[in-house]
N, C-alpha and C positions, 0 to 999 in steps of 0.2 A: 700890613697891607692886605686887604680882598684880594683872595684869590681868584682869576677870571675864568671862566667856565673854559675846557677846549673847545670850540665851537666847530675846528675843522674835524676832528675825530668825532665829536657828534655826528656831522655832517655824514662823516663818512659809514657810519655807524647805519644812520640812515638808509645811506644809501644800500648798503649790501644787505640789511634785512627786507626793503622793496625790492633788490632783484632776486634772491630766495625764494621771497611771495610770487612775484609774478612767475619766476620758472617753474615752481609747484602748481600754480594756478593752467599755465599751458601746459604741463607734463598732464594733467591731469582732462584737461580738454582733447587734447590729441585721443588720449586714451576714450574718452567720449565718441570720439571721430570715427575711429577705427574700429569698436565693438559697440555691433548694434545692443543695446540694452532694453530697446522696446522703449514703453512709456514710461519709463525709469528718468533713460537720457536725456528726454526731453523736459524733466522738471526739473532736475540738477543741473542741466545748461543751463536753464532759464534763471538758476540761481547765481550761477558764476557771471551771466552777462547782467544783471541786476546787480551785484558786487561792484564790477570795476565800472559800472554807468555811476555807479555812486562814488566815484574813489578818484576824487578831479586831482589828486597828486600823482596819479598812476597816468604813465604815457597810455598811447593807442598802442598795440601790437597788432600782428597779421596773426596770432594766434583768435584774438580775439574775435576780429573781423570773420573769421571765416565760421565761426557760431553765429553771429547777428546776420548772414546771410540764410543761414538757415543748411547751407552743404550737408551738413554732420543728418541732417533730417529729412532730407532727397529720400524715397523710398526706390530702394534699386530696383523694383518690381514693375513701376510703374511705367502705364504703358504695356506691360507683358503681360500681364495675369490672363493665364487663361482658365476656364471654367470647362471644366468636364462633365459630359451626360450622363447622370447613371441610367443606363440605358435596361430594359427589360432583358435577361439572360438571353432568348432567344434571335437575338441580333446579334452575339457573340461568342460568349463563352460556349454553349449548345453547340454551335460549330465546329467547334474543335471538340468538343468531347464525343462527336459525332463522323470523326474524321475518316473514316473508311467509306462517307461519303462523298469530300469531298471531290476527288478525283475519280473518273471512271475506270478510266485506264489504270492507275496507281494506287496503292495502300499508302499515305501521305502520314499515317499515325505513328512511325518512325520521327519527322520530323517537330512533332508538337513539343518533345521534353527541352532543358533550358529555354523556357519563353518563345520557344517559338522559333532557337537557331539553330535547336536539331542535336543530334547526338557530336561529340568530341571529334572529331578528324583522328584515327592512327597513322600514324607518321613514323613508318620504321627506315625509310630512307631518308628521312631528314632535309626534306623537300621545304617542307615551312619551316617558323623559327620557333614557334612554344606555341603554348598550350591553347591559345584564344585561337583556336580555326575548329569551324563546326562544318557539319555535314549540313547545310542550309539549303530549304525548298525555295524556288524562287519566288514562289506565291505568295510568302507569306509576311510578307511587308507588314500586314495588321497587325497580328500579333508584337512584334516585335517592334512596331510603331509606340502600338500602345504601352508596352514594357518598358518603353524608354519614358513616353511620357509620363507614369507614376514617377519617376525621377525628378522631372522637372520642377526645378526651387522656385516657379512661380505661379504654380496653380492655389486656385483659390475656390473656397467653396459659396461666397458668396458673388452670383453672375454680373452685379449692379458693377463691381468692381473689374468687372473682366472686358479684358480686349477683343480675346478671339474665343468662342464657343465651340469646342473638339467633340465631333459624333464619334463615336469608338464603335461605327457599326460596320463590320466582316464583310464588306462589298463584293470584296471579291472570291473569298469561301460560299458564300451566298449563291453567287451566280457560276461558281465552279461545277457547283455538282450538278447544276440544271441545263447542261448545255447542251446535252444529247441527248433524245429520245423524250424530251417532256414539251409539252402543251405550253402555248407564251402563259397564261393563267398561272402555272404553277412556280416559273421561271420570274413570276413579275410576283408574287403573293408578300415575299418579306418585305424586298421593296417599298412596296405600296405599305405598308405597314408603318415602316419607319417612318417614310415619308408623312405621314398622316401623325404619328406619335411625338416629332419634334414639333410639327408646325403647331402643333395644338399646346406646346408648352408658355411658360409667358414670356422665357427670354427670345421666342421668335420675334414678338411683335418689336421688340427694340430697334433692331433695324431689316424684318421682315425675313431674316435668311441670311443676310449677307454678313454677316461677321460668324459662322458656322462655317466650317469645316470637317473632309472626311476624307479618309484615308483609302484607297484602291487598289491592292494588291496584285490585279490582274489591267494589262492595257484596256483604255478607255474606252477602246471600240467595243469590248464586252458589255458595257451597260448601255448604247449606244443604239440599241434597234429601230427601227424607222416606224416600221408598220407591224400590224399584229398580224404578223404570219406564221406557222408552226414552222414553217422551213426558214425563216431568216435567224440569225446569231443572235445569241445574248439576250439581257430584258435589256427595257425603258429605264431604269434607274434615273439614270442621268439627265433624260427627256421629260422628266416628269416637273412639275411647275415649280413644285418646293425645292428641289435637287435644281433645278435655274437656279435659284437664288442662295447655294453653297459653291462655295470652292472643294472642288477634290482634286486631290494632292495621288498621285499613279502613277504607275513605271512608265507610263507611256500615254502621251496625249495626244488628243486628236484635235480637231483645227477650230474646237469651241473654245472662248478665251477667258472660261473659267475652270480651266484644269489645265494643271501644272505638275509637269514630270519630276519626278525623284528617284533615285538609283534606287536599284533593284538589291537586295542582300546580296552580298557576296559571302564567302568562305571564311574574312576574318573578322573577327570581332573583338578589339583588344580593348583595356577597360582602362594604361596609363600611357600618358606621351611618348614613354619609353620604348614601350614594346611598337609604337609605331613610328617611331625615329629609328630604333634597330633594322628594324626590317626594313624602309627606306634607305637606309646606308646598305643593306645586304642588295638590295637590287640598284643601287648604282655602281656597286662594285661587282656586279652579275657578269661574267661572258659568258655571251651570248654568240652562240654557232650558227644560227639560222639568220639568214636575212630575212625571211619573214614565214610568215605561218598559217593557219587555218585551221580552228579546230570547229567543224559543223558538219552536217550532209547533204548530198543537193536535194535540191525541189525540182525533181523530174516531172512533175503533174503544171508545174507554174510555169505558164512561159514569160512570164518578169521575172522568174527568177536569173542570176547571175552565179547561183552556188557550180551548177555544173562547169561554166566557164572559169571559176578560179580553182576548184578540181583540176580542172585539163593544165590552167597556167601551173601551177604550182606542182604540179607531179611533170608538166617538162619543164620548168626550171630545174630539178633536183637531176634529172635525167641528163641535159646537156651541161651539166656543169660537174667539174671533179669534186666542188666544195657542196656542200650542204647550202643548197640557197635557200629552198625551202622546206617544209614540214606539215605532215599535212596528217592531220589525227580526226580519221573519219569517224562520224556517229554514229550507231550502228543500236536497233531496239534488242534487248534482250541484255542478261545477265554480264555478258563480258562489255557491256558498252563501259569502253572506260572514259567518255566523256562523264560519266554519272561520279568518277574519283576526282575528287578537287585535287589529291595532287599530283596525278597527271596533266590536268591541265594547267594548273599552276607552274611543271614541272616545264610544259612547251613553251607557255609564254615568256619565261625567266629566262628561255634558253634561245628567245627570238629579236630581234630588231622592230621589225614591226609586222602588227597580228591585224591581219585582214576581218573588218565586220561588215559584212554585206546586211540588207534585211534577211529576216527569214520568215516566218509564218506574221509577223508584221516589219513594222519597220526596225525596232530597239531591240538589244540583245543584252541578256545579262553577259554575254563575255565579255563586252565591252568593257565591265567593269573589274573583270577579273583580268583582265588584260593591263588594263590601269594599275591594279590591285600589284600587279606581277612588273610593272617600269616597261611594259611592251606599249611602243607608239601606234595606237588604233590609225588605220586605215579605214576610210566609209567611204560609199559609194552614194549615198544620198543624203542628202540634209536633215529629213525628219529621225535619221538612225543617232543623234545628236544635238548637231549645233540646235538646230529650233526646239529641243527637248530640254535639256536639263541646263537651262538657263541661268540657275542658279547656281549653279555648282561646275561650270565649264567657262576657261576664260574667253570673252565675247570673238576674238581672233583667234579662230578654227586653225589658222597656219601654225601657229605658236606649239600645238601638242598631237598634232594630228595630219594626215595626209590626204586628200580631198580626191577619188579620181570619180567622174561620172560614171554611173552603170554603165548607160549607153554607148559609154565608149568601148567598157568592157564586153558589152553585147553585139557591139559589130565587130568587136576585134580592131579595134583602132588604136590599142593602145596595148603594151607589154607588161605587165605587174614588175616584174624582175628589172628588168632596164628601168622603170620609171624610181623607184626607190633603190638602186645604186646610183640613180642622177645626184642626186641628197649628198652635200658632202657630210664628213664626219663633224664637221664644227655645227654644222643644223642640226644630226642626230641627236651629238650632245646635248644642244640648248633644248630640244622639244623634251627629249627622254629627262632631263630636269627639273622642264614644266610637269609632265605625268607625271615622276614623284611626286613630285609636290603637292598636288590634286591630290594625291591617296589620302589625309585625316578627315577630308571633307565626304567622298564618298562611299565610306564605309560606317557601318551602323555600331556603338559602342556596346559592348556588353551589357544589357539592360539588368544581368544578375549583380553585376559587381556592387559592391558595400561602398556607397555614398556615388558623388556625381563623375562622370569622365572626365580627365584632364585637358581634354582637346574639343575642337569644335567639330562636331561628325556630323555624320549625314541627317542627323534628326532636326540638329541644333541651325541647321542652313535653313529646312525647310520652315521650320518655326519663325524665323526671321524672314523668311519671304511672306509665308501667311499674314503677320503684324504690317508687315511693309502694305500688302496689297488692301490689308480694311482699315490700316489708316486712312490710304487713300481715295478710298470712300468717303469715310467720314468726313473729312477735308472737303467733300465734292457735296456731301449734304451742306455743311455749316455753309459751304457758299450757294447753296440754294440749288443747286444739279443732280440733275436727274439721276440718283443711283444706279437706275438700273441699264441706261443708257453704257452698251461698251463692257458691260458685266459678264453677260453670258452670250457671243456672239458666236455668230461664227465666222470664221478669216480665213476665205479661201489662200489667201497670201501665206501662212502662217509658214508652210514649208518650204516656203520660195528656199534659195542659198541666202544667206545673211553675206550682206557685203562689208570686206574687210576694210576696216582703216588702216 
């Protein structure tokens, strides 16, 4: 008798060398997915989904699917490219190899080594936690700006591809050194330089200025001058027609609505999650003896200042109280300021509840961020010291991490500093001083030296996403036919109003 074929071990025979195939065939796409291979990937996909289009015995899988959508081929750039000026030396580097210029008052040429954060911090009391805290000028955002953007994984040398256009030009080394004793002519010369050198490039005409950006090291009212007069502050930088049609990105803006604040350097600069996870656990776990603090001097020449009156509060709260209520670390010029020791002042904030930021010679303070830096709950007396500033980077409900009290009220005396934050119970403290941790990876600027990219998202990587945010929406406002320029560069006298909480 014929022997009849197994048909069902065939069958099955079958069937487990198709599932073999096809798991090899997804094991192998996955791997496609997950490592970019450049123009490689994209013809060996194109081969595997040409395979199984052919292969009417082979089911559909979701391995498959997600190559014929094209995922594995998303460029993760897009959208982000940005393109860098190579700018003529004399806008930047010259600056700094020039640095005994830049300040009148100050020899600044200490701070130029590591990129721009200055020499290592000594820490023989053991006030920080390692090794990432420099001795950082607060000026020098540029440098350090720039330092990070050679980092950035999505710059590109080709502009037709680029989203936002970064001028890398030293605005505010620039107009540091010309602030005193020079002619507006001399004070305006690079400026006008600059300005004339990008507009004449070809990626201006693209969208005339506005997808360009520049960085400001020093508050905006420095490049902000009205009129050509030898006695008014600053140049026209900003005022000038080309500089209309950029965004500058500065520690401090003013009430035109095409500049946008960013924290100012602080003291730490750590390059993994780690070291800034440690250090947030070490300042929640901080006691802290002061109820609140102040470390500044007054402005006895201003009579808007309020420094004198929180002097006076803060030396008699410590005065009528047996406990430590307050702390008060005066600034003082000369060799023993030890406002000029990061960790001194590190050492007061660590050691306070909440650290008083009045204005000072303007509105913003770099303590503010070192106060942050440190899990101490900022106190402001005016809204532009803040909330209306760093938009990006502060959560929109000022109650959440902060204490609101009007100047005014401290200038008539209507109000007690000490009694108002004991009103605060301990369950608010808690939650706000949780909020300011948490704030710390965003406000602080990554090691621009460290070998490959930062594990976290810093202060550079915010303001980059606001920049893309703001010329997309431009562009958006072109393709529907509106007036770009409309609402660009305005000016809002509102801008500093108080923002109203929800």
């Amino acid at each position: 008798m014929e022997k009849k074929p197994n048909l069902i071990k065939k069958a099955n025979g079958q069937s487990m060398s198709t599932f073999i195939f096809f798991f090899l065939i997804c094991f192998i796409v996955l791997l496609l997915h997950f490592f970019d291979f450049g123009g490689a990937k994209s013809g060996v996909s194109s081969l595997f989904i040409s395979y199984y289009h052919s292969q009417d015995d082979v089911p559909a899988r979701s391995c498959v699917l997600n190559v014929t959508d094209e995922s594995s081929n998303v460029d993760p750039c897009s959208g982000r490219y940005i393109y860098v000026h190579n700018l003529p030396q004399r806008f930047n580097d010259d600056l700094l190899k020039n640095c005994r210029a830049i300040a009148k008052w100050n020899d600044v040429c200490w701070f130029v080594s590591n990129s721009g954060l200055g020499p290592k911090v000594e820490d023989p009391r053991g006030i920080l936690s390692n090794g990432s805290w420099y001795s950082t000028y607060q000026f020098f955002l540029e440098p350090i700006f720039r330092a990070r953007m050679k980092q950035y994984r999505c710059l590109t040398n080709d502009s037709s591809l680029a989203s936002a256009i970064y001028v890398p030009f030293y605005a505010g080394l620039d107009v540091g050194r010309h602030l005193w004793g020079y002619n507006v002519s001399v004070r305006d010369a690079l400026a006008h330089e600059l300005a004339q050198w990008v507009s004449a490039r070809p990626e201006w005409k693209r969208m005339w200025g506005r997808d360009h950006f520049v960085v400001g090291g020093r508050i905006s009212w420095d490049y902000r001058r009205n009129i050509d007069n030898d006695s008014e502050w600053g140049n026209n930088f900003m005022n000038l027609p080309e500089s209309k049609n950029m965004t500058l990105l500065s520690i401090e803006s003013t009430l035109w609505t095409n500049e946008f604040a960013i924290p100012y350097p602080t003291y730490f600069h750590p390059s993994t999650i780690l070291e800034v996870s440690q250090w947030q656990e070490r300042m929640r776990n901080q006691n802290r003896k002061y109820l609140f603090s102040f470390v500044g001097a007054p402005r006895p020449k201003s009579k808007e200042s309020i420094r004198s009156n929180l002097v006076e509060q803060c030396s008699q709260a410590s005065n009528s109280s047996s406990t430590d209520t307050c702390f008060l670390l005066a600034c003082r010029s000369g060799k023993n300021n030890k406002c000029n020791d990061p960790c001194e002042i590190i050492r007061v904030f660590q050691n306070s509840v909440f650290c008083l930021q009045p204005p000072g010679d303007s509105h913003t303070r770099r303590s503010t961020f070192d106060s942050i830096l440190a899990g101490c709950i900022p106190v402001f007396f005016h809204p532009g010291s803040a909330y209306v500033q760093y938009l990006w980077y502060f959560p929109s409900n000022y109650t959440k991490y902060s204490v609101y009290i009007p100047e005014e009220d401290v200038r008539s005396r209507r109000v007690n500093i000490g009694h108002r934050l004991m009103s605060i119970s301990s369950i608010e403290v808690e939650a706000m001083r949780e909020e300011v941790i948490g704030m710390i990876p965003r406000i602080v600027y990554a090691n621009p030296r460290n070998d490959g990219l930062p594990e976290f998202e810093d202060a550079f990587d915010v303001a980059i996403k606001g920049v893309l945010g703001r010329i997309e929406a431009i562009r958006r406002r072109i393709s529907q036919g509106e007036d770009p320029s409309v609402g660009f560069s305005d000016w809002d006298s509102r801008k500093f109003d108080l923002p109203s909480v929800v």
